[in-house]
N, C-alpha and C positions, 0 to 999 in steps of 0.2 A: 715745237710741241703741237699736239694733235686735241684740240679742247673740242671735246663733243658737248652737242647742244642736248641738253637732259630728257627731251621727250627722244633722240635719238640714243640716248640711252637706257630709257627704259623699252623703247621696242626692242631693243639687242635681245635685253634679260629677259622679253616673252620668247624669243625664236628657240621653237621646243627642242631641235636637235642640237643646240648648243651646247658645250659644255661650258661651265664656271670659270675653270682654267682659262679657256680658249678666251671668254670674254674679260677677264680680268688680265690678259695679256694684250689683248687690241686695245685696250683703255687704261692703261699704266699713266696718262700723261693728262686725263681728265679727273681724277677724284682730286677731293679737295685735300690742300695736305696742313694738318691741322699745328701747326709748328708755333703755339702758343708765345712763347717766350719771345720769338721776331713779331708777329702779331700787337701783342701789347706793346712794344717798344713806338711800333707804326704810329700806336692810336695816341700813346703818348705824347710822341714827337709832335701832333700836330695842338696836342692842347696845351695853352700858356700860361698854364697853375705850377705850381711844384707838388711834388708828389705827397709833400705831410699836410699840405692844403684841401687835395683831393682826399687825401684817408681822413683828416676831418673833418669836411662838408660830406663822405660817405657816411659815414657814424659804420666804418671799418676797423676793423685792427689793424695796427702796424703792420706785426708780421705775417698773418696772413693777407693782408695787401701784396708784400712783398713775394707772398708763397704762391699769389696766383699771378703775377706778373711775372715769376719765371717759369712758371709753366707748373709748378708741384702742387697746389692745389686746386681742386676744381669748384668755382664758385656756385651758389646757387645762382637760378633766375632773378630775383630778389635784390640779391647780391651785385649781379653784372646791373641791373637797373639803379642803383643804388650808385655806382660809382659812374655809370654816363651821365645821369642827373648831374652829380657836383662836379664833371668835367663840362657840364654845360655844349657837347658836342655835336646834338641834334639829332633824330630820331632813325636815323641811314646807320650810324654806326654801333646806335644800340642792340639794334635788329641783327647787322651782322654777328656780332659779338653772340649773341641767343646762340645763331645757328652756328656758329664755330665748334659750340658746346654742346651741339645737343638739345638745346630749349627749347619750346613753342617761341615764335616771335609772338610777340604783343599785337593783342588782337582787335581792333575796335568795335565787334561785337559784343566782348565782353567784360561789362561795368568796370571792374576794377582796371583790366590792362587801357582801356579805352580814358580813366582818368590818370595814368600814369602815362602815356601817349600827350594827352592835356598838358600833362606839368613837363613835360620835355619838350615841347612844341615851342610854349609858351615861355619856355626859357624860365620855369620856376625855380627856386632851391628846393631841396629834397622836405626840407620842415613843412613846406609851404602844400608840396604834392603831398604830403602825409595827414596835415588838414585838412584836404581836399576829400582823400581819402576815408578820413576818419568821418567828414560831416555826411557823407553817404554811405555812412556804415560798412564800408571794407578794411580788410584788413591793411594795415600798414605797413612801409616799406623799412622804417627805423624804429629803434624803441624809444625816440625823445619825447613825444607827447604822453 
């Protein structure tokens, strides 16, 4: 496999006489391939909860727990922060999980992702990051408080 280095991808997509084709055929082997369901098995495998542990320190539903770990539904941001919290996995594979989907990663500019960053760092429970949360007037990540 041919993994190009992303600023060497995006100079491809300026080169004006390129065509789309032509670039989406020399770089077949560099996009990222979004295969949810192996994915989550990955991040699983390495945390040592059980899964109705995790759906309840996420303050998650069963089956939609279920529905986005095989890949059918698609969580909010909220949501994927909400369940790396109660897997207690560290803030590398939260951030990945964001961009798997499409999310802004969590940004420490801004107050809120910046105290949720805090409470994953720090290896909080999600009640605890939602405290946090709430004593600085943002919104929260569960409905328990």
């Amino acid at each position: 496999m041919d993994y190009k280095r992303t600023a060497d991808l995006l100079e491809q997509l300026k080169i004006q006489n390129k065509s789309y084709e032509s670039y989406l055929e020399e770089n077949q082997d560099s996009f990222i391939q979004n295969d949810l369901k192996d994915y989550w098995q990955s991040i699983l495998s390495t945390c040592p909860m059980k899964k109705t542990d995790i759906i309840n320190k996420a303050d998650v539903g069963y089956t939609f727990f279920y529905d986005i770990i095989k890949g059918k539904k698609i969580p909010s941001r909220d949501t994927i922060c909400k369940i790396h919290i109660s897997m207690n996995l560290g803030l590398e594979p939260c951030q990945n999980t964001l961009k798997l989907y499409n999310w802004a990663s969590l940004y420490p500019k801004n107050k809120r992702d910046s105290i949720i960053i805090y409470g994953i760092t720090h290896h909080m429970a999600l009640y605890e990051t939602d405290a946090l949360l709430k004593q600085n007037n943002q919104p929260q990540l569960a409905k328990m408080l």
